[in-house]
N, C-alpha and C positions, 0 to 999 in steps of 0.2 A: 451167440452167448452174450448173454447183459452181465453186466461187472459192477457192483454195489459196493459203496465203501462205507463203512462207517464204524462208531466208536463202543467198542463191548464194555458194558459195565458188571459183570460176574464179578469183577474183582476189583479192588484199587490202582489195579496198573494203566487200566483203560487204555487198553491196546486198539490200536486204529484196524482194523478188521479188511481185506479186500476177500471181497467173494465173489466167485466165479458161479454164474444161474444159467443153468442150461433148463428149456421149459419147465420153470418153477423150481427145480430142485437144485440144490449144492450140487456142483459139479467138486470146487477146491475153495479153501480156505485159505489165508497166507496172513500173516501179522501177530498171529495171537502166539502170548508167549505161552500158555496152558494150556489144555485139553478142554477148559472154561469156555474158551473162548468158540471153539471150532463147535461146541453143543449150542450155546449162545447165538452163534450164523444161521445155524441149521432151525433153528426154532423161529428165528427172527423171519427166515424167509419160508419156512415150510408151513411154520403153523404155528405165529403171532399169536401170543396172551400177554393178557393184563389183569391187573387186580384194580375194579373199579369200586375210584372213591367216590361219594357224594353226600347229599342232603337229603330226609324225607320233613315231609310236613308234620307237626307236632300241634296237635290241639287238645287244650285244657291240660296241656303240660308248662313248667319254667321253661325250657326250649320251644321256640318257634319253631328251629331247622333241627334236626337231629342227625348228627354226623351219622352216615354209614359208609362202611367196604363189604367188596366179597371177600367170604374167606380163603377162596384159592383165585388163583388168575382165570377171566374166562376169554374165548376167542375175541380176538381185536374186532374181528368182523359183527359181531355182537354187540358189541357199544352202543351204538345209538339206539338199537332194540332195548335196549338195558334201561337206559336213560330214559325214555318213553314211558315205561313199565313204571321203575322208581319214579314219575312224575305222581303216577296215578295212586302213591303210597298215602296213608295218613295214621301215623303213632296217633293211639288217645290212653293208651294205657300206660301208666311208671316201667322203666327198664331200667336193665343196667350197662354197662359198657360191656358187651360179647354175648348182649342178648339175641338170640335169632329173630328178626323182622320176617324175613320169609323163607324159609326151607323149600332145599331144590328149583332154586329161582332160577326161570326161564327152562327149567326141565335139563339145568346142566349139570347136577348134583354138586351144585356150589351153593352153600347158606348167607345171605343179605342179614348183615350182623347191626349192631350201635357199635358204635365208636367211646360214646360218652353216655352217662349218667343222666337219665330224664324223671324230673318227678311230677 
């Protein structure tokens, strides 16, 4: 059994979290003062996401970089594939902030949104 400590941010209590992993999964949770916390373990260690921010390239736009995010979190393990993909981006046309850049990006039914206003 591996034992993982760390600090749950679901809430502003940020409860120091110990978790008990028995091959990959929650075995026991202990520290968190809410139900928050023990879904928070269980994600962190089962099955990691994130909602990734970044940059695409902007030509024959006022932005050079154009802010984007995904609109939902996608697996942690996916990042760098992610980032690779979004290098190979290039905005030429005006948008607006929560315009879709790419729908269904990376085939995880998660949309690659603007962030900001490109004209």
């Amino acid at each position: 059994m591996v034992v993982r400590k760390f600090t749950c941010i679901e809430c502003p209590k940020g409860c120091r979290l110990i978790v008990d992993v028995e091959d990959g999964k929650v075995a026991r949770v202990t520290g968190n003062e809410c139900p928050k916390g023990e879904q928070y373990a269980i994600s962190e260690i089962e099955n990691p996401v994130r909602t990734l921010t970044s940059t695409v390239l902007g030509q024959g736009l006022d932005l050079k970089m154009i802010p984007v995010r995904t609109n939902k979190p996608i697996p942690k393990s996916r990042i760098f594939e992610a980032m690779d993909e979004i290098k190979k981006i290039k905005v030429k046309k005006p948008l607006n902030a929560g315009d879709i850049i790419v729908k269904n990006f990376l085939g995880l039914d998660v949309d690659l949104i603007a962030t900001r206003k490109a004209e």
